[in-house]
C-alpha angles and dihedrals in degrees: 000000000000133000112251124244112278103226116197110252112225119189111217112242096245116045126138114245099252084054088055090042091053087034086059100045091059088047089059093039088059097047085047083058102047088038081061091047101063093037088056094043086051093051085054091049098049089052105041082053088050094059094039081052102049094039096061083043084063097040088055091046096051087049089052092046083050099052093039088054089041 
């Protein structure tokens, strides 16, 4: 999954003030969203490093029940 691409927001010069209210709103509601996205990339991170991690943990346990029974 990759981030999308952040685009710079420019507001036009006229705009009445109910346009640049509702403007505005979709401007939060994009950073809410990306906001989402890395939060959710760095969930996925963090678990994919706690398997990783307890997988090795097991590996090493096998190979000491191994040498010990050996």
């Amino acid at each position: 999954m990759s981030a999308p691409k952040l685009e710079k927001v420019e507001l036009p010069i006229r705009l009445s003030g109910l346009e640049k209210t509702h403007r505005l709103i979709m401007i939060e509601k994009h950073k809410e969203i990306q906001f989402m996205i890395l939060c959710d990339q760095i969930r996925l991170n963090d678990f994919k490093k706690q398997r990783a991690d307890r997988q090795r943990d097991e590996r090493r346990e096998k190979r000491f029940k191994n040498v010990t029974v050996d």
